[in-house]
C-alpha positions as CSV (number, residue, x, y, z in Angstrom):
1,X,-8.6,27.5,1.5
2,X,-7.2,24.2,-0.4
3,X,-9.5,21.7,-1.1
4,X,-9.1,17.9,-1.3
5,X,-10.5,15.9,-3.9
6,X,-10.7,13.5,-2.4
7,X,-9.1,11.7,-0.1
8,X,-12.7,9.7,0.7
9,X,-12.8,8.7,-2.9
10,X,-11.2,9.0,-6.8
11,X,-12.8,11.8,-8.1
12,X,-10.8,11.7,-10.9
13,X,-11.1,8.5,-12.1
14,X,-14.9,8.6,-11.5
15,X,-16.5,11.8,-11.2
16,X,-14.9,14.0,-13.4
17,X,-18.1,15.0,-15.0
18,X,-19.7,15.8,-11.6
19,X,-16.4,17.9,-11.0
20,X,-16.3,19.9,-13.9
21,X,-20.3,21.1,-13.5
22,X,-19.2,22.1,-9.8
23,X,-16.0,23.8,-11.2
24,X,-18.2,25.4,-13.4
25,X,-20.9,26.8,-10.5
26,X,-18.5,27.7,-8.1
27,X,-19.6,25.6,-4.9
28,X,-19.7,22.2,-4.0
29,X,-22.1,20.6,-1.3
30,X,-20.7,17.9,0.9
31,X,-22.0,15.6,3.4
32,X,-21.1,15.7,6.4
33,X,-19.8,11.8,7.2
34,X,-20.5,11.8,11.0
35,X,-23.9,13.3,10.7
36,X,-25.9,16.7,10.9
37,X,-26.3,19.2,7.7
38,X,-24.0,18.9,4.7
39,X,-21.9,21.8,4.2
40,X,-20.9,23.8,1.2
41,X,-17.5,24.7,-0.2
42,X,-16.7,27.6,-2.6
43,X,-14.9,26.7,-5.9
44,X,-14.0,29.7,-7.2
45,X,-10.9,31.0,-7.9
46,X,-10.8,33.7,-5.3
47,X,-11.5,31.2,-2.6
48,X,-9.7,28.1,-3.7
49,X,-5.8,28.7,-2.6
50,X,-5.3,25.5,-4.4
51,X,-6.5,21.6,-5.0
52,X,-5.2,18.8,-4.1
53,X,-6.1,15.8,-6.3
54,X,-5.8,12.4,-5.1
55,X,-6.5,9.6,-8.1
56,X,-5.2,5.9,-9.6
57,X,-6.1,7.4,-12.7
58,X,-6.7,10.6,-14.0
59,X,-7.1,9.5,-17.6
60,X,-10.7,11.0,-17.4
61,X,-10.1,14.0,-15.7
62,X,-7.5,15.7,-17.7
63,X,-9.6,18.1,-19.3
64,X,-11.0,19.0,-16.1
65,X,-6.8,19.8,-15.2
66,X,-6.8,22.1,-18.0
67,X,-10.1,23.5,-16.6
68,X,-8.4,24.0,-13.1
69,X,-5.0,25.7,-14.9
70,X,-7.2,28.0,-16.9
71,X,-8.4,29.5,-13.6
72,X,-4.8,29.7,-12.7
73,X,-5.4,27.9,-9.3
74,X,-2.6,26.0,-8.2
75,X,-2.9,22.2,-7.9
76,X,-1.4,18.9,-7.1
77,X,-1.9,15.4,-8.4
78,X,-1.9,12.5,-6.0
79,X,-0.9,9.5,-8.1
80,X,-1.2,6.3,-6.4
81,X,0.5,3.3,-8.4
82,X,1.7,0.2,-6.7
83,X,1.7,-2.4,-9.6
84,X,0.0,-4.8,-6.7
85,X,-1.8,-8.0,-7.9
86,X,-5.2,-7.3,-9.3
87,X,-6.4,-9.6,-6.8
88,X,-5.5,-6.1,-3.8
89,X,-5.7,-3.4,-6.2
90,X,-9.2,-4.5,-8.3
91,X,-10.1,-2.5,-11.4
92,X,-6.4,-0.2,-11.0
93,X,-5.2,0.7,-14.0
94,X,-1.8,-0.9,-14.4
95,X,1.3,0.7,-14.2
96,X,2.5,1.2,-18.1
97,X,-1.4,3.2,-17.8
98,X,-0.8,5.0,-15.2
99,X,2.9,6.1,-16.1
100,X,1.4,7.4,-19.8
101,X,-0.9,9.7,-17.8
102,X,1.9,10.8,-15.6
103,X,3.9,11.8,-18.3
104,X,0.8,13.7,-20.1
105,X,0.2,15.9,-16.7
106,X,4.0,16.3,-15.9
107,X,4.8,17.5,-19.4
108,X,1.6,19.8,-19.8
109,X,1.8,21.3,-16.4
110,X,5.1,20.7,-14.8
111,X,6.4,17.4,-12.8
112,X,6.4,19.6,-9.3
113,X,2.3,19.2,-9.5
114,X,3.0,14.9,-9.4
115,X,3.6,12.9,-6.5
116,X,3.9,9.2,-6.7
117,X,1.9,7.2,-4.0
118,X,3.6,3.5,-3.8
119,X,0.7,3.0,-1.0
120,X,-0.6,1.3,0.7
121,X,2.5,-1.5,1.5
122,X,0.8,-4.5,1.6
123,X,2.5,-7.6,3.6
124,X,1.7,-11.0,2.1
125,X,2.6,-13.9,0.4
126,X,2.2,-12.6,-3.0
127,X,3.7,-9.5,-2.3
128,X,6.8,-10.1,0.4
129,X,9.6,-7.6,1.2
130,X,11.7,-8.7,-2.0
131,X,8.9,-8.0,-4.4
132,X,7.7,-4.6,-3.2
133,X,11.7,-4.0,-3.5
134,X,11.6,-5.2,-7.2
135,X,8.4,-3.2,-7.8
136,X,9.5,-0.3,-6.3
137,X,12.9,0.2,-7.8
138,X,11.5,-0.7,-11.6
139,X,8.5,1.7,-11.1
140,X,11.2,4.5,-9.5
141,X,13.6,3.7,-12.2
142,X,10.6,5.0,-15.1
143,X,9.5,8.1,-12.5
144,X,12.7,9.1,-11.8
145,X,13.8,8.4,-15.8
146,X,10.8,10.4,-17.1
147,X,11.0,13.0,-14.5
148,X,7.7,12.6,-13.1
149,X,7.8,13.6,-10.0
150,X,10.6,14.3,-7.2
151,X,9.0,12.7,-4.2
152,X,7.2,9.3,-3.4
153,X,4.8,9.0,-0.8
154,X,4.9,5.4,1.4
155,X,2.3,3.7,3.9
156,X,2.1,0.6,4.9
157,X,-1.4,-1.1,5.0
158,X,-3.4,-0.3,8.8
159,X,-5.5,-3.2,9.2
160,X,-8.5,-1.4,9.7
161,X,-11.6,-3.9,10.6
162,X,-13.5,-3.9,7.7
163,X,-10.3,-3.7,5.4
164,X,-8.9,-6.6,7.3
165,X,-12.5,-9.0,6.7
166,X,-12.0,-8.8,3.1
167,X,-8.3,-10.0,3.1
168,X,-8.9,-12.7,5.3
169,X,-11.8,-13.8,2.8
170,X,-9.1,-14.0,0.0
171,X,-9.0,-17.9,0.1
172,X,-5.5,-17.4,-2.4
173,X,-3.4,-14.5,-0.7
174,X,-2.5,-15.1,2.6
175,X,-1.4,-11.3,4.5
176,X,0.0,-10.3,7.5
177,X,0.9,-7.5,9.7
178,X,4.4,-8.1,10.9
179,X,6.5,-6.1,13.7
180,X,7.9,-2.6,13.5
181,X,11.0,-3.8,12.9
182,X,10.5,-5.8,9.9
183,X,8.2,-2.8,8.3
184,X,11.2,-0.4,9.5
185,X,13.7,-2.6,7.6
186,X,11.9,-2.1,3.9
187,X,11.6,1.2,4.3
188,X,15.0,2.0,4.8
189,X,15.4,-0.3,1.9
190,X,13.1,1.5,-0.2
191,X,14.5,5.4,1.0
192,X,18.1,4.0,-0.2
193,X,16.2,3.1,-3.9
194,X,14.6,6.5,-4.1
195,X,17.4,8.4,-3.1
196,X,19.7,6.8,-6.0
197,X,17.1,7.7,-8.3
198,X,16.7,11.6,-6.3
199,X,13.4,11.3,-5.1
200,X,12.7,12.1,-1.6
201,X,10.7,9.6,0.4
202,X,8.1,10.5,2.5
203,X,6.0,8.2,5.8
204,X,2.0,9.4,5.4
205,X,1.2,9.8,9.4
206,X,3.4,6.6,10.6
207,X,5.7,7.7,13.4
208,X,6.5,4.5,14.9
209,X,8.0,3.9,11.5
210,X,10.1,7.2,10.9
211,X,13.9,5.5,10.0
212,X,17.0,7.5,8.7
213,X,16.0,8.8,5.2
214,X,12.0,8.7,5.4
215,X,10.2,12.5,6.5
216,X,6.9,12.7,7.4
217,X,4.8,13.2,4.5
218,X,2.3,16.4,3.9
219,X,-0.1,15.3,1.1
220,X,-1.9,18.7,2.0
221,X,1.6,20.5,1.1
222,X,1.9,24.2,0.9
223,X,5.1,24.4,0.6
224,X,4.9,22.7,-2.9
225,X,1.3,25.0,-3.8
226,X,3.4,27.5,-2.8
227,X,6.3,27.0,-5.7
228,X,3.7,25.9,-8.3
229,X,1.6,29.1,-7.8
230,X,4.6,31.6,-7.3
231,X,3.3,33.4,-4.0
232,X,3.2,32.3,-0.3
233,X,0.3,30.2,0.5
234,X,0.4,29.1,4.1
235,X,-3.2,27.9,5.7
236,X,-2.5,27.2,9.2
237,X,-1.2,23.3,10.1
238,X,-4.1,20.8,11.2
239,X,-3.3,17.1,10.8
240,X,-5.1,14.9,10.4
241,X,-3.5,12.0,12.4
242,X,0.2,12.0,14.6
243,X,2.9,12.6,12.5
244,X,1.6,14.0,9.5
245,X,2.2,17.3,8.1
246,X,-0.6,18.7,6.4
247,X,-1.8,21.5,6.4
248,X,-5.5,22.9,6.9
249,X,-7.8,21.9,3.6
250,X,-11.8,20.9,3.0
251,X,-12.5,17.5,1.2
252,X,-15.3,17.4,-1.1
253,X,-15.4,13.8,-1.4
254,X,-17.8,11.5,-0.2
255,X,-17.5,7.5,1.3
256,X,-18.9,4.7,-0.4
257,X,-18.3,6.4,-4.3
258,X,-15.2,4.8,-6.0
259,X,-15.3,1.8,-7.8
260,X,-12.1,0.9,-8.1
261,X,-12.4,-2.3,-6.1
262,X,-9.4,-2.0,-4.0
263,X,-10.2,-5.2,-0.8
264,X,-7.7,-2.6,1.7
265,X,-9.8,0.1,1.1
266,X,-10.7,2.3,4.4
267,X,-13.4,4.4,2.4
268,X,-15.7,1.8,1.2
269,X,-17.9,0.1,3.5
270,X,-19.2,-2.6,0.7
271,X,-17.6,-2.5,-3.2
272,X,-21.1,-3.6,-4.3
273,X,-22.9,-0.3,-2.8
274,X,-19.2,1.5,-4.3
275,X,-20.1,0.8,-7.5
276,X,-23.9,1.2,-7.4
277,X,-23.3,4.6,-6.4
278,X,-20.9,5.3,-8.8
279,X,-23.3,4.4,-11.4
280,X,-26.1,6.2,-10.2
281,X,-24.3,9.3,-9.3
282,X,-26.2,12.5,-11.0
283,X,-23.8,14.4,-12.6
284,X,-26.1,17.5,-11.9
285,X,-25.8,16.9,-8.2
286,X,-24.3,19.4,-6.1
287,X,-22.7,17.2,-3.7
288,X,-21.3,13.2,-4.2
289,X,-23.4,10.3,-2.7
290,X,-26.4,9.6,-2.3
């Protein structure tokens, strides 16, 4: 079994301490988001094929890395770092940050365990095809000059309802969702960038936007678990949307928990509730969340 944590919130960057007493008692409870009991998820080592971290910073959570490597359970960092505006990305650590922390987890445990998330691609006047080309190719150019990591991961924002309220209540961005074609043309603009610096570009669950030089991404990847651990690991494929290619994995993370503040955010219903629960998580708890 891999388990996710998390792609409902930044465990890493908030609940580290909650983390490493789970790590610590072998299970995790989770709650189940559409309803009916929670469930509960072994930690041990004999159970966990491998983790899958997903995190805007992991500062906080490095000693609970070296906690994970001392089990000797493979595992994968998730890095997501965009160098958007404050004014999309809230309380994100900025990129210089983020990059330091990079480095630390590449050097102490090996770049293959890093993958750089330049997502989501947000559309807008602040941020228009020609800066996310800037950004991209300045923040490749330190990734690719540090060896960091050899693959960046690329969506472009999905104007879910409730992420799509809180742009239009930005009275000083204006942001858009333009055609496939114009969404198509800066990707093949940014594969060209990342393959002069040799990092593969991957699409996270996208189709309509596959082009010459982008994949399709697997963020659950064990094919990747696979070389960090030395030995097959192969759960069965189980997407979870078209065109993606992860593979099966249990997410310990819970809705409404990070606090990062991002306004595109899927996962958090109100950042005022985010951040209440944050503070008010038990560290003692067995599961996240209320």
């Amino acid at each position: 079994m891999i388990v996710s944590a998390s792609y409902r919130t930044d465990i890493p960057a908030f609940h580290a301490a909650w983390f490493a007493r789970r790590l610590e008692a072998g299970w995790v409870e989770v709650r189940n988001p559409y309803g009916g009991p929670p469930g509960r998820v072994s930690l041990k080592a004999e159970d966990v094929e491998g983790f899958i971290f997903w995190t805007r910073n992991a500062r906080p959570f490095l000693p609970q890395l070296e906690q994970v490597a001392a089990r000797e359970i493979p595992f994968v960092v998730q890095y997501t770092m965009t160098g958007h505006p404050s004014r999309l990305d809230g309380g994100t650590p900025p990129p210089d940050q983020a990059l330091t922390v990079m480095e630390e987890i590449a050097r102490t445990h090996g770049s293959d365990r890093v993958v750089w998330r330049y997502d989501p691609i947000v559309f807008s006047d602040q941020t228009p095809k020609s800066v996310h080309r800037e950004t991209f190719a300045r923040l490749a150019d330190r990734v690719a000059g540090r060896a960091l990591a050899n693959e960046v991961v690329v969506s472009v924002l999905q104007p879910y309802k409730k992420a799509a309220r809180r742009l239009d209540k930005l009275h000083d961005l204006a942001w858009c969702d333009p055609q496939v074609e114009e969404k198509q043309a800066l990707l093949r603009d940014l594969a060209d960038l990342a393959a002069e610096r040799g990092l593969r570009l991957s699409l996270c669950a996208q189709p309509e936007l596959l082009v010459p030089g982008v994949v399709e991404a697997a963020c659950i990847d064990a094919a990747r678990l696979s070389r960090i651990a030395g030995r097959p690991i192969a759960p069965k494929a189980k997407p979870h949307r078209p065109a993606c290619a992860c593979v099966q994995s249990r997410d310990i993370g819970a809705y409404d928990t990070c606090a990062h503040g991002c306004v595109y955010c899927y996962a958090v219903n109100g950042q005022e509730r985010a951040r209440r629960l944050v503070a008010e998580q038990d560290p003692k708890s067995p599961r996240l969340g209320p």
